[in-house]
Steps between C-alpha positions, in 0.01 A plus 500: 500500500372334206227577264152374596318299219101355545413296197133411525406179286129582448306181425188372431483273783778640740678842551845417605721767612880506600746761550926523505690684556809583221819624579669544140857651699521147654535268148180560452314286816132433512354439818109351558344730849167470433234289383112400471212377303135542461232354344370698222192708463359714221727311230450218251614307253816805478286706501352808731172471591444718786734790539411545887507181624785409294721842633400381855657159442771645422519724779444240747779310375746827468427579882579149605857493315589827644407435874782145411718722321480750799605790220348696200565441134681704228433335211101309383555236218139305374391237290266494242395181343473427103191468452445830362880503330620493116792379299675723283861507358706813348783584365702834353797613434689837564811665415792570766638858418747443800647200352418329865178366658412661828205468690345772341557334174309175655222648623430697160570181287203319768252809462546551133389056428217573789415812248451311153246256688134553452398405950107459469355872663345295787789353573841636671872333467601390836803348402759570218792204553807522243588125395751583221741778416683524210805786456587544123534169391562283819187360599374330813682756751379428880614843596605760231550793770874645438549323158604687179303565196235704264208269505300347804203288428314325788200220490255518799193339676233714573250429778165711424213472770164648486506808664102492647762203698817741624232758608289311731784347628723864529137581712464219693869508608434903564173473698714246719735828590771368276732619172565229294859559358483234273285287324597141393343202319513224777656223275785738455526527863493097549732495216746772692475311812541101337683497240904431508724679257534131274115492483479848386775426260412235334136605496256362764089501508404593885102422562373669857199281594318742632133446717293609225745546203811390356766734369764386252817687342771380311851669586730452237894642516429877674150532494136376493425414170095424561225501735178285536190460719290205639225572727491197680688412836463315813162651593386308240599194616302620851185545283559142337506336848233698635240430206625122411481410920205728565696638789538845635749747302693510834523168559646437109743756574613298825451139302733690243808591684476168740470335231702686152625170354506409146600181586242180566538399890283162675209491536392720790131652568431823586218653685389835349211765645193494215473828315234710639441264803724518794334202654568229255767376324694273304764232417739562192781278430873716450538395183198669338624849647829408373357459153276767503822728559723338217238489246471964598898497496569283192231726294653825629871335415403439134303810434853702576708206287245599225580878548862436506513321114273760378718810658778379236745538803525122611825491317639787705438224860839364439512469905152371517182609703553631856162487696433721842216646658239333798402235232844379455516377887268194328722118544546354177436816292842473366505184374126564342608817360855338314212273331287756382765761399676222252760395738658837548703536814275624740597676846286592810615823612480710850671844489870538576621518835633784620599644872156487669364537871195348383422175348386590128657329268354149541191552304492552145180698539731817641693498187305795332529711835851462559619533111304869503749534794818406285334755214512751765865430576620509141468086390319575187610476129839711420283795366124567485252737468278470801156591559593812593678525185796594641838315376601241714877308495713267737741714622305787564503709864252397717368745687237581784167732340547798635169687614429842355234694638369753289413870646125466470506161696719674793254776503200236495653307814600805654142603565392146592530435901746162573351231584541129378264511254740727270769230496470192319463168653881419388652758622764469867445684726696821589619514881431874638877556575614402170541792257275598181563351183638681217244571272611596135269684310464415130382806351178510242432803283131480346457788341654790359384741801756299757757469227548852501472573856736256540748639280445878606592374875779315370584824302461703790690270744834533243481918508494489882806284501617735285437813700675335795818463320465838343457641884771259620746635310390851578568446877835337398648801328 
């Protein structure tokens, strides 16, 4: 059996959640079992709003993935959006006593250029990406593991996010019964889940068009190399229909994906409910909803051209801009985006395709979702340090979390009588004939008190071996 990964793609407008499962012993296969959305309550603009209604949301939609799934998870990857997120690049350099990097000697190299960084005290890194490496002398090294020399110097990206932003979300994810075992910025994600191996090369901008905000990174060579924000999306366009058509936000929404053309079609009229007034209504012609969503989508389009040439990283797009995201599904955005972004190649994206029971990747808006899932299977950058702050690298073993239950929570649910209301809502079922679990204790000394008792009865336990042995030999003889 494979490992079980959920990534959860928590939006402003939708919660989309889909789950694989990975099998690293069989070349590494990914397999889509589960999936579902949600529209989104108690977030906005990125942000969280309302902790309850936003960890119910996301409840909701982590019930209905497991009852397609038909199994449990092992593994919780989630978004976070970068609103709230930071640039900041580092570099050091350390000395190799061994004469040969190891892993070790990565991951100290990383931590020591994450060290001489001043982070802002509100904020916390969520990302540290490596770009460049450089052994002695030889610079721009993809991979400097099991090379010889004294000197290792590495360049990284740092990702920095408020932390008042990890800790609601850590709290909304907890009150829905979840862990979250890793945190990731959702353009990282899209890019994870869009990008091919030239793109990421040669250096590619990827824009998720969110409902209410636009992310944008720019991968360059191994890594992300910057991160930017827009807080506009498709809901604006909704808003623009609704308030230029005096209409009904519902009915905009419906005009807007019958309609989502950027492109001028004949004359055809329309008849649209008044706002406020069931009763009565109205005749628009197609064109003027047409234009009311190209004038939104051009404005949005050359905000994030404007963010690109300031960023100083335009000349890092050799492969151009990729676009993705529910926006993205517009006709004709292509075409209008190649104008705005100076003729750069420009490429509407849906996530790769992988073995899948379920339909998922035909819409660019599960891109997010499904690249958290690809994180969770090991597709990220050759080495990180993750929000967990762990060291993360390609070829490292995958393995299933394995659930310790410390002796004061076995002696908590010990006194507690079963019933369903002490298991969570994720959890299979157990079938009476089937045997108990194993349960392996993880052991957690507070205080000095148990420290000693515990070593006395470990003491104590080693003379009565003794004594047997002693009297063994006695009876022997």
């Amino acid at each position: 059996m494979g490992i079980k990964i959920l990534g959860i793609d928590i939006g402003s407008t939708q919660i989309c959640a889909v789950m694989v499962e990975h099998d690293p012993r069989s070349n590494n296969s990914v397999k889509v079992i589960g999936m579902g959305t949600i529209k989104s309550q108690g977030l906005k603009k990125g942000s969280i709003t309302n902790i309850e209604l936003a960890s119910n949301s996301i409840k909701s939609v982590v019930s209905d993935v497991v009852r397609v799934a038909g199994t449990k998870f092992d593994k919780v990857i989630v978004s976070i959006s970068g609103k709230d997120a930071k640039n900041i690049d580092c570099k050091d350099v350390i000395n190799i006593p061994e004469k040969e990097v190891t892993i070790k000697q990565i991951e100290r190299a990383i931590s020591s250029a994450e060290y001489k960084v001043k982070v802002p005290h509100d904020y916390e890194i969520l990302h540290t990406l490596p770009y460049n490496f450089k052994v002695d002398e030889q610079d721009n090294i993809e991979d400097p593991l099991g090379m010889n020399g004294t000197r290792l110097e590495v360049q990284a990206h740092i990702i920095a996010v408020q932390k008042s932003a990890i800790m609601n979300l850590r709290k909304a994810i907890e009150k829905a019964g979840l862990k979250a075992d890793n945190i990731v910025l959702s353009g990282y994600a899209s890019a994870i889940s869009t990008l091919n191996e030239d793109e990421k090369s040669l250096g590619t901008v990827l824009i998720d068009l969110g409902g209410s905000s636009c992310n944008m990174v720019i991968h360059s060579g191994n890594s992300i190399r910057y991160n930017d924000f827009l807080s506009v999306g498709s809901l604006n366009i909704t808003t623009d229909i609704s308030t230029v058509l005096h209409t009904p936000p519902a009915v905009a929404e419906e005009i807007k994906i019958k309609y989502g053309t950027l492109k001028a079609k004949n004359n055809e009229l329309i008849v649209l409910p008044d706002l406020g007034d069931e009763n009565s209504s109205h005749e628009v012609d197609i064109n003027v909803i047409i234009n009311v969503i190209y004038m939104r989508v051009e404005e949005a389009l050359m905000i994030l051209a404007k963010m690109l040439s300031e960023s100083g990283y335009k000349e890092y797009a050799s492969a151009g801009i990729v676009l993705t995201g529910g926006m993205a599904k517009l006709e004709g955005l292509k075409e209008l985006a190649t104008a705005i972004f100076d003729n750069m190649p420009v490429r509407i994206a849906r996530p790769r395709e992988f073995e899948s029971s379920i339909d998922v990747f035909k819409d660019p808006s599960n891109s997010c979702a499904i690249g958290l899932c690809l994180y969770g299977a090991g597709y990220f950058t050759p080495y990180e340090i993750d929000s967990e702050r762990k060291l993360r690298y390609k070829d490292e073993i995958m393995l299933k979390p394995n659930p310790f239950v410390s002796i004061k929570e076995l002696d908590d649910n010990a006194s507690k009588p079963v019933s369903s209301s002490n298991f969570s809502i994720y959890d299979e079922p157990v079938a009476k004939s089937e045997s108990k679990p194993k349960v392996e204790l993880d052991l957690k000394i507070d205080d000095n008190s148990d420290k000693n008792n515990l070593k006395s009865n470990m003491n104590l336990d080693k003379v009565n071996s003794v004594s047997k042995i002693v009297n063994y030999l006695k009876n022997l003889f």
